[in-house]
ZAMARGU-4260 file (C-alpha; in steps of 0.2 Angstrom, whole numbers, plus 5000, padded with zeros to 4 digits):
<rodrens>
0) 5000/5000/5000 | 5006/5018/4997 | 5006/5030/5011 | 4994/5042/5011 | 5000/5058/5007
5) 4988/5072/5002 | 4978/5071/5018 | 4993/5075/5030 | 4993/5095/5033 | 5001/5105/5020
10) 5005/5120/5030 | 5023/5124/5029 | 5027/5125/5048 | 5012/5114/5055 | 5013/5101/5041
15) 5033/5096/5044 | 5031/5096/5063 | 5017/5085/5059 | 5023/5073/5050 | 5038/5071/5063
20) 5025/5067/5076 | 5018/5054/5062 | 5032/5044/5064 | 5032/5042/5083 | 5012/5040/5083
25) 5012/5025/5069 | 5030/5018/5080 | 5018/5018/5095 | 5004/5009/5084 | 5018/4999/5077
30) 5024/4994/5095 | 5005/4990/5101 | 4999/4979/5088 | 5016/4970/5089 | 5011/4963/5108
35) 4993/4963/5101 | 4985/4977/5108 | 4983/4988/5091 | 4970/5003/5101 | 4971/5020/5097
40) 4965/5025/5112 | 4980/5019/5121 | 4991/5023/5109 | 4983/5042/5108 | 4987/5041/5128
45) 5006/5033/5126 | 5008/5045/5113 | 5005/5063/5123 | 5014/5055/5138 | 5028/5055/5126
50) 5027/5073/5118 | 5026/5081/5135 | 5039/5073/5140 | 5051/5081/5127 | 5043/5095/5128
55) 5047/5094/5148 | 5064/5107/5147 | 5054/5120/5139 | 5039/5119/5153 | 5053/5119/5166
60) 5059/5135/5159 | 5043/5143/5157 | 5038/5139/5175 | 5055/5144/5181 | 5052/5161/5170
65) 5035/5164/5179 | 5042/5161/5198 | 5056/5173/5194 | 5042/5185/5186 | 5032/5186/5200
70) 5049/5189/5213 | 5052/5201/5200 | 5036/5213/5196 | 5038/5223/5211 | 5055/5229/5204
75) 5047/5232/5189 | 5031/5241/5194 | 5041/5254/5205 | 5052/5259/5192 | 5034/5261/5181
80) 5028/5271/5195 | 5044/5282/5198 | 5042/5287/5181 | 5025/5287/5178 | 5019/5306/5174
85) 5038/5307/5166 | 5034/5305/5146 | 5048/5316/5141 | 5064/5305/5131 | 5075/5307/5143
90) 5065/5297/5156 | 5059/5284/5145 | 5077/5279/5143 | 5082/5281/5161 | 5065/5272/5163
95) 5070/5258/5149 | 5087/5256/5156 | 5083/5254/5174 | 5069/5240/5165 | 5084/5231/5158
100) 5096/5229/5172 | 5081/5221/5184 | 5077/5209/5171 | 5096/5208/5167 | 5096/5205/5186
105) 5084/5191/5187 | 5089/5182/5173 | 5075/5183/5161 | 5069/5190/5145 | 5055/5201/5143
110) 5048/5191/5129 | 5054/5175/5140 | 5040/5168/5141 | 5033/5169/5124 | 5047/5162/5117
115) 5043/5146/5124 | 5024/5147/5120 | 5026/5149/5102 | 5039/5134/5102 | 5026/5124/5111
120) 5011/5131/5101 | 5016/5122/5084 | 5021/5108/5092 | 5003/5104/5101 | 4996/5109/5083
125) 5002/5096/5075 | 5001/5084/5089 | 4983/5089/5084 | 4980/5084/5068 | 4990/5068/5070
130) 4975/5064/5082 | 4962/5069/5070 | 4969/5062/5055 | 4977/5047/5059 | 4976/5035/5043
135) 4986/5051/5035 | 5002/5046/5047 | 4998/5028/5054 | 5000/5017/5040 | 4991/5001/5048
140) 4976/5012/5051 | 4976/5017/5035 | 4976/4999/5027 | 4958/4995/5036 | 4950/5006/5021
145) 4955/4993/5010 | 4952/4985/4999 | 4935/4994/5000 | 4940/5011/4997 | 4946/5002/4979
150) 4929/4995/4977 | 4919/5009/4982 | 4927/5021/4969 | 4922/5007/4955 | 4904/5009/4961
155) 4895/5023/4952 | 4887/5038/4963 | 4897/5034/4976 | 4905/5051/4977 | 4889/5058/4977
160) 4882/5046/4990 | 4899/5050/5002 | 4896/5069/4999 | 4880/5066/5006 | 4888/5061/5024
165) 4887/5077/5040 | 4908/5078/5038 | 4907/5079/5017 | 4908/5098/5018 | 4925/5099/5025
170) 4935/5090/5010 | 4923/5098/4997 | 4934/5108/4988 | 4945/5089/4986 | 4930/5083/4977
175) 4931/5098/4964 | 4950/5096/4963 | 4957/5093/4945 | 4967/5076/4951 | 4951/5068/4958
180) 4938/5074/4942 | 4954/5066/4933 | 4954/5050/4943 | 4972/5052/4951 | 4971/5036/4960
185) 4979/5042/4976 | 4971/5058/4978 | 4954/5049/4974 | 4957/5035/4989 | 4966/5049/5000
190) 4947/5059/4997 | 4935/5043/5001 | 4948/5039/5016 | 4947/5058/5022 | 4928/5057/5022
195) 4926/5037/5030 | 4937/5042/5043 | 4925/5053/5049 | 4908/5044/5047 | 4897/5041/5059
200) 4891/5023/5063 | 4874/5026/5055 | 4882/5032/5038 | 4894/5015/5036 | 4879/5006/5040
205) 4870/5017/5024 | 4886/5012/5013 | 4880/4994/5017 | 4860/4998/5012 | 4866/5008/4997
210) 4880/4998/4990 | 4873/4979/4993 | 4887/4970/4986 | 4901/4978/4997 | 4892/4971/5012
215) 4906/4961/5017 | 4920/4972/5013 | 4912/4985/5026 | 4910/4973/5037 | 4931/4969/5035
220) 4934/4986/5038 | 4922/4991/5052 | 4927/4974/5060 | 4945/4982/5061 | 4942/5000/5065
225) 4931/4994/5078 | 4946/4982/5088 | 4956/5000/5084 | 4942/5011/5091 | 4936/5002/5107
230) 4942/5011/5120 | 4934/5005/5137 | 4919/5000/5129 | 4917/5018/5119 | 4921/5022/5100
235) 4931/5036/5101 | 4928/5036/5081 | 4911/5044/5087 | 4909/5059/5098 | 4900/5057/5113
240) 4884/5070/5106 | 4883/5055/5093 | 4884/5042/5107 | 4870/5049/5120 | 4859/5050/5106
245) 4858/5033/5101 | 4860/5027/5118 | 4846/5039/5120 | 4838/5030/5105 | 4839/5012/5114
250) 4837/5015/5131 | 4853/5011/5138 | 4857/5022/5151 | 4875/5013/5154 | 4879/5022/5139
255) 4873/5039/5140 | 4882/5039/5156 | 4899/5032/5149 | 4895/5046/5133 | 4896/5059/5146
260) 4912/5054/5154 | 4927/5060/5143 | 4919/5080/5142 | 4918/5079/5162 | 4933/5070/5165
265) 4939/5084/5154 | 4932/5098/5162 | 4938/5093/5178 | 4953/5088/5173 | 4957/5105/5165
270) 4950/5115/5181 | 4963/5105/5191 | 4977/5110/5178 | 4972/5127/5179 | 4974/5127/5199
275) 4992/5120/5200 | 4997/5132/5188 | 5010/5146/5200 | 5001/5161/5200 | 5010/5177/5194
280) 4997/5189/5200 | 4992/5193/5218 | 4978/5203/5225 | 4992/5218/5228 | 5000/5216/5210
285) 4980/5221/5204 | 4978/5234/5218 | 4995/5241/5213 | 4991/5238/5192 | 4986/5252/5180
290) 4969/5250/5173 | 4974/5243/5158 | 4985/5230/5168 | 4971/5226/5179 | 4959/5223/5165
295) 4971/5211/5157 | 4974/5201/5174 | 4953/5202/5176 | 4952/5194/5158 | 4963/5180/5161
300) 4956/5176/5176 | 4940/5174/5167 | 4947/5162/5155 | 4956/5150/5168 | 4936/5149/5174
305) 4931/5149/5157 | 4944/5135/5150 | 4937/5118/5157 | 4918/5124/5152 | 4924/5126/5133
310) 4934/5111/5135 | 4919/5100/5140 | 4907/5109/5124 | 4920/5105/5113 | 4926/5089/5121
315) 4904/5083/5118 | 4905/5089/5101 | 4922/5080/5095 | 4925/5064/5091 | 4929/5056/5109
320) 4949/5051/5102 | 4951/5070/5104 | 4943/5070/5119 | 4955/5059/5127 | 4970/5068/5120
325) 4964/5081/5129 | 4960/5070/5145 | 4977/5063/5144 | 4985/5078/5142 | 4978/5087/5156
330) 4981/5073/5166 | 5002/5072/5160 | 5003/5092/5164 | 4995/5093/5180 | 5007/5078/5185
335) 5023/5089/5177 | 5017/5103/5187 | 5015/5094/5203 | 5034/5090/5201 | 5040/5106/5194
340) 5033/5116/5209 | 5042/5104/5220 | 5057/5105/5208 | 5055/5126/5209 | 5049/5127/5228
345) 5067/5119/5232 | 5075/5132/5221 | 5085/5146/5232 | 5078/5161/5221 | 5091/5173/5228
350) 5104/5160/5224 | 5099/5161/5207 | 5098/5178/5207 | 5116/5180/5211 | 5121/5169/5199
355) 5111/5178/5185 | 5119/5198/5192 | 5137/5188/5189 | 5134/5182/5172 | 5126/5201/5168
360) 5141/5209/5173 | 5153/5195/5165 | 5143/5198/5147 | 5143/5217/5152 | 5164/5216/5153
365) 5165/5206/5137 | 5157/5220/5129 | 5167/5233/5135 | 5155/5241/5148 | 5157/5246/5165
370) 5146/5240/5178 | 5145/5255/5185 | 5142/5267/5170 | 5126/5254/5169 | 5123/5257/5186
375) 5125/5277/5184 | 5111/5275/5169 | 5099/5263/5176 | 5100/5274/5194 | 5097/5291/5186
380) 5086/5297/5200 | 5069/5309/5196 | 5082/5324/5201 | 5093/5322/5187 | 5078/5319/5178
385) 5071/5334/5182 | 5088/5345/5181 | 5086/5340/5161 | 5070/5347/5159 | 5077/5364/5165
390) 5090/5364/5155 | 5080/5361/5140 | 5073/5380/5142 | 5089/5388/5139 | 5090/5399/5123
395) 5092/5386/5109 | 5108/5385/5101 | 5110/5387/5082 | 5108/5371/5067 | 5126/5373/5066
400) 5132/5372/5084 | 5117/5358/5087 | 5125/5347/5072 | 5144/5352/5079 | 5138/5348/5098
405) 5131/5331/5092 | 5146/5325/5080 | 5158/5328/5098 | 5147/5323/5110 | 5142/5306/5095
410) 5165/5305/5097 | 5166/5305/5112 | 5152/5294/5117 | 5155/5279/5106 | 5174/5275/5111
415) 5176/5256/5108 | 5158/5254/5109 | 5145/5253/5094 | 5133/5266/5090 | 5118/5266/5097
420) 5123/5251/5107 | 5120/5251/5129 | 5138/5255/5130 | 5135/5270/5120 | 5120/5277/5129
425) 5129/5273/5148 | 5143/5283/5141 | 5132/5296/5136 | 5124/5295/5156 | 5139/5296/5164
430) 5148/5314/5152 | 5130/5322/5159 | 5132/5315/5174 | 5152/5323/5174 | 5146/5339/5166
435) 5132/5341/5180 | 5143/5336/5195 | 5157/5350/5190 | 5145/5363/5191
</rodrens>
């Protein structure tokens, strides 16, 4: 059988990532039906274990960020409120440059912990769509569709019968594709795959009453998606709306109650994550916050609550495999986090703090700047400050001695450092500072 091809993502970033993911997913598969356990419920399980684990050193860093975030937005929030009816430009440097060296103190980036979101971010995307399309990356999913999928292409109407089916409207564009109305064989079985994956059990039960002859072939293939879908007595094939409705239907309340399980167990489980998570924000960091600060805090604090209600909607609308990805993963993280806390709480922050001032000043002397020109700039008090803002009302000088005063002062500033560079602008701070004391 050839691999499937066309119904893997084609995005240019998700679509790579994805197919890297493929291969642990189908070695996972690979693994399972080997010992004779071929589920794709377990595998989805093992699988997401293993992601997050390799995904553990950046979740480290990120929760190491956030602890030394919340030691450090005191710091930050005086130095905003020490300058904050100063908009002049002279204060938003000293302002920027004080900003710098407290982060430069504690080790972090401002954009720290953004960085590691959007290196996570692709990464869950595709673990997504690895989950949703899985004959696309698991080859011994993908050879359950046949040899019916080859059959049911020979039957006439059957494209029009499958675009009849409630997850048709999502790959309609493949049906007007040039390669399928030219019968390219692989993007015509990749098409029927996309759209079988997805069916419900009432629709392959349909195939069956519309296409009597490929009774036995449906049968093959349901017989092995089935043994790969039964998870715990639940199709994860369907999702669990799908599920309460027929066991609605028959009158089986065991099944309504086992349909419900995977959106609560996902909405508690995701309520639980959000709780372990450390807390960057305290009642005094809002009390203290601006109103656009506060407003930001009050709306995530609304979606933390909001997060495990979503996750149960869309956990009851999905197909239950995607639910327990999201079970699974919620679970694996609050596990991490329980660890990482303990892993962080043991931490001697100060320690750590030292550690980060020594290699701020070592990176500071490899660039040629004095730690105390940086602490001259980033301690500009509001006097100084203040001393500029006279100054600036003294007759103006001429274009020509403006442009002269700047070529000097430009000189003199810059020795062995790059224009423009923090060098350059602590050696500007300390000739004012100079000038000012000898008067």
């Amino acid at each position: 059988m050839s691999y499937i091809l066309l119904t893997q993502d084609p995005g240019k970033i998700i679509g790579p990532i994805a197919k890297l993911l493929g291969y642990i997913m189908e070695g996972i598969f690979y693994v399972l039906d080997k010992v004779g356990i071929p589920n794709i419920g377990l595998a989805i399980i093992l699988f997401t274990i293993v992601i997050y684990l390799l995904l553990m050193p950046l979740t480290i860093k990120q929760q190491k960020f956030s602890k030394l975030s919340a030691k450090m937005n005191p710091e930050i929030q005086a130095i905003q409120n020490k300058y904050k009816n100063k908009k002049d430009n002279d204060s938003m440097m000293a302002m920027n440059m004080e900003t710098k060296a407290v982060y430069a103190k504690y080790g972090v980036s401002p954009s720290g912990s953004c960085i590691q979101l959007l290196i996570q971010m692709p990464i869950l995307f595709a673990l997504y769509r690895v989950i949703y399309n899985m004959p696309a990356y698991v080859g011994k999913i993908k050879e359950a569709f046949f040899p019916l999928v080859d059959k049911l292409i020979a039957q006439e109407g059957s494209a029009d019968f499958l675009q009849t089916f409630s997850n048709a409207s999502m790959y309609s564009k493949q049906f007007n594709n040039e390669n399928f109305i030219n019968g390219v064989t692989t993007y015509v079985q990749n098409t029927y795959i996309d759209i079988l994956n997805k069916a419900s059990s009432t629709e392959w039960i349909s195939i069956k009453e519309q296409f009597s002859a490929l009774s036995g072939d449906v049968d093959h293939t349901l017989g092995l998606l089935n043994q790969y879908n039964n998870f715990l007595g639940l199709n994860i094939a369907n999702s669990p709306s799908y599920t309460l409705s027929q066991a609605w239907k028959t009158g089986s309340y065991l099944m309504m109650v086992a349909a419900l399980i995977i959106p609560v167990l996902s909405a508690v489980t995701q309520w639980i994550n959000v709780k372990l998570m450390p807390q960057q924000t305290t009642q005094q960091d809002v009390k203290n916050a601006n109103d656009s600060q506060a407003a930001m805090m009050q709306s995530m604090k609304t979606m933390n609550m909001l997060m495990p209600i979503m996750s149960a909607v869309f956990c009851f609308t999905l197909p239950a495999g995607m639910g327990l990805y999201w079970v699974a993963g919620a679970v694996v993280r609050s596990v991490q986090q329980v660890l990482i806390n303990k892993h962080i709480d043991k931490m001697d922050l100060d320690e750590v703090i030292k550690k980060n001032e020594a290699k701020a000043k070592k990176k500071m002397d490899k660039a040629g700047v004095r730690a105390e020109q940086m602490s001259a700039y980033a301690n500009m008090n509001t006097k100084k400050v203040n001393s500029i803002s006279k100054n600036a009302s003294k007759p103006s000088m001429t274009r020509e001695e403006k442009e002269e005063a700047v070529r000097k002062s430009t000189e003199y500033y810059n020795q062995n450092a790059k224009p423009g560079s923090m060098m350059s602008k602590a050696n500007m701070v300390r000739q004012y500072n100079e000038k000012n004391n000898k008067k």
